[in-house]
C-alpha positions in Angstrom: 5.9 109.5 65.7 4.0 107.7 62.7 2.0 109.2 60.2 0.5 108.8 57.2 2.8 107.8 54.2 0.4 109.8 51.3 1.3 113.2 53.5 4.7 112.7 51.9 3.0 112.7 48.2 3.6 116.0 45.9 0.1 116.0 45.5 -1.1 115.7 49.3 1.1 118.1 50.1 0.0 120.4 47.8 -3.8 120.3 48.3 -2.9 120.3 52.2 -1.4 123.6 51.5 -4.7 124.9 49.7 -6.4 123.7 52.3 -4.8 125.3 55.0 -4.8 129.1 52.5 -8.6 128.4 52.0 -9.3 127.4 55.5 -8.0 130.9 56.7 -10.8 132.4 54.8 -13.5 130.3 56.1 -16.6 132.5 58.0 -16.9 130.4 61.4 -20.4 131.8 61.6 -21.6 130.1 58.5 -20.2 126.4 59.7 -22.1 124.0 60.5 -20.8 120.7 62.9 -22.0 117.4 62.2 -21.2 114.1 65.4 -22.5 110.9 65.1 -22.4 108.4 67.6 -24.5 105.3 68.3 -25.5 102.7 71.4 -26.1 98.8 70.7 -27.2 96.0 72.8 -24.4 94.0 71.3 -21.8 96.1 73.4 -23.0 93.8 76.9 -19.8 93.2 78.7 -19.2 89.5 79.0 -16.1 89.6 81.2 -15.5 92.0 84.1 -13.1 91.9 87.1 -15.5 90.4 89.6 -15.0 87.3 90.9 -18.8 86.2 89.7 -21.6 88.0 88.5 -24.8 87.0 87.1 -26.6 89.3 85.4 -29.3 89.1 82.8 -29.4 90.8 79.0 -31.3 91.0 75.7 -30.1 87.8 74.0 -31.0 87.7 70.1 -32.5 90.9 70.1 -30.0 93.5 68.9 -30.9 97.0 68.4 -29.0 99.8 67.2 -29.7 103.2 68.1 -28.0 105.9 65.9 -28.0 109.8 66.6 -27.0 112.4 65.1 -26.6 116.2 65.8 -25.6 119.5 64.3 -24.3 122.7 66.2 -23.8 126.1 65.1 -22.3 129.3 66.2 -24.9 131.8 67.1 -24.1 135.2 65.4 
């Protein structure tokens, strides 16, 4: 298995294990989770597995839609 070379650092290891002592204090109530994710007409599949297909899309007029959401435990 591979992983990441600065884990084997003094000072990585040493804040991981901070981390992991702080982290067992944490309130789960009071978190808060963030997730991005985003669509874009760039991601038109050019190639496929059929033999031929002709299709039509939006050529030269990219658009990017970004979202974003939060979720919280309910207390």
């Amino acid at each position: 298995m591979v992983h990441a070379a600065e884990q084997d650092r003094p000072d990585v290891a040493l804040k991981r294990t901070a981390w992991r002592f702080w982290q067992a204090h944490l309130d789960p109530r009071k978190l808060v989770f963030l997730d991005e994710t985003g669509a874009s007409t760039k991601m038109t599949r050019t190639h496929g597995r059929a033999a031929c297909v002709v299709d039509r899309v939006p050529h030269g007029h990219w658009k990017t839609t970004t979202f974003l959401g939060a979720l919280r435990p309910r207390a």
